[in-house]
VOGU-3710 file (C-alpha; in Angstrom, 3 decimals, decimal comma):
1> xxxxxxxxxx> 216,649/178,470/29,092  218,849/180,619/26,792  221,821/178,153/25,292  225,301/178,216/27,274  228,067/180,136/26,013  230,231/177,106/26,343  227,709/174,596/24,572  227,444/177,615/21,385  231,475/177,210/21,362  231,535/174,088/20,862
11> xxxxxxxxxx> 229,227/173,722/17,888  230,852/176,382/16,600  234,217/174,971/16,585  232,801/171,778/15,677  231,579/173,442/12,968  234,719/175,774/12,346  236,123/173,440/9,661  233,442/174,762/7,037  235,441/178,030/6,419  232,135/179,742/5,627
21> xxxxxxxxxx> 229,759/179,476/8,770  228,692/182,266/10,712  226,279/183,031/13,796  224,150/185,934/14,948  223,568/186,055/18,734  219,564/186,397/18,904  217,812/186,721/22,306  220,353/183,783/23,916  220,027/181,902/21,218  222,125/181,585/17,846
31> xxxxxxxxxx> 221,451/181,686/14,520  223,752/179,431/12,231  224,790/180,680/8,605  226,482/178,977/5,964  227,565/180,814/2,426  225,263/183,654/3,812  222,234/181,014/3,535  220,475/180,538/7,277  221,259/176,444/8,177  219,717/176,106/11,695
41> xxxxxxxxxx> 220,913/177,423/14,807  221,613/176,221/18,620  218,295/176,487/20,826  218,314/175,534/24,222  221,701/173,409/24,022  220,545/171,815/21,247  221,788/171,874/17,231  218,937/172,273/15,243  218,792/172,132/11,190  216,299/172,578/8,650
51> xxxxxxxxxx> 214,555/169,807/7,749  215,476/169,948/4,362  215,474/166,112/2,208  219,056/166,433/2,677  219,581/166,667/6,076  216,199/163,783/6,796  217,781/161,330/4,152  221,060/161,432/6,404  219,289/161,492/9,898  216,497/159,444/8,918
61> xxxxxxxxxx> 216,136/158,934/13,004  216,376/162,654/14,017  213,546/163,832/15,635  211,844/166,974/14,849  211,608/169,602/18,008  210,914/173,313/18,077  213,744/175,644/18,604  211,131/178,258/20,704  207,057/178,733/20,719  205,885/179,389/17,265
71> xxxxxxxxxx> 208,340/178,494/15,360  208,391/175,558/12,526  209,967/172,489/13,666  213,568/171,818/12,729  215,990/168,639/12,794  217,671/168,197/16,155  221,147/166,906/15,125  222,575/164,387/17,939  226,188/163,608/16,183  227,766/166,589/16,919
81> xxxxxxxxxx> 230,908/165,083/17,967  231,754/163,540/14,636  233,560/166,729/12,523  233,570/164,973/9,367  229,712/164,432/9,602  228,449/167,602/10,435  230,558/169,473/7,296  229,117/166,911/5,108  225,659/167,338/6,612  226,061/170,877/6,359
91> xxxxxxxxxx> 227,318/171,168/2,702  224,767/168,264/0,937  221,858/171,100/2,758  223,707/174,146/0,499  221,615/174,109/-2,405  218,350/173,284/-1,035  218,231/175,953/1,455  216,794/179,467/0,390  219,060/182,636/0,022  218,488/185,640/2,323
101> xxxxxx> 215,863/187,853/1,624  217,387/191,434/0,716  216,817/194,152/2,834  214,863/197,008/0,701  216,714/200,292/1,349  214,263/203,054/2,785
//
């Protein structure tokens, strides 16, 4: 079940108080972005984050789910209605996330 336009909204403007998050619309699903760094994304109506120490130190409750088949497990985040929490969860991840791998030119 490919995630709801309305539900991707929402996170986003959630979310929209971080001046610096982006998404990429993948096969129904999206792909969350913060400082150009990939944070998580919305799967199936749900917010999921990378498990970095971060994000497990504050959601030491969260469980772990896969966003789709074959993937590595990720954080599902259940506070999304708190603003305040989800910019702070979002920024203490920053620096222990990996940057983008650059495309080689052919």
């Amino acid at each position: 079940m490919p995630t709801s336009k309305s539900y991707a909204e929402f996170i986003l403007e959630q979310l929209s108080g971080l001046p610096e998050i982006t998404s990429r619309q993948m096969m129904g699903e999206y792909i969350l972005y913060y400082r150009d760094k990939v944070i998580g994304g919305i799967y199936d109506n749900r917010f999921l984050v990378k498990p970095v120490k971060s994000a497990r130190e504050k959601m030491p409750e969260a469980p772990m789910q896969l966003p789709y088949e074959g993937a590595k497990e990720m954080l599902l985040v259940d506070n999304v209605d708190n603003r305040d929490f989800l910019a702070e969860l979002i920024t203490s991840m920053y620096d222990e996330l990996p940057e983008l791998k650059k495309k080689k030119k052919a």
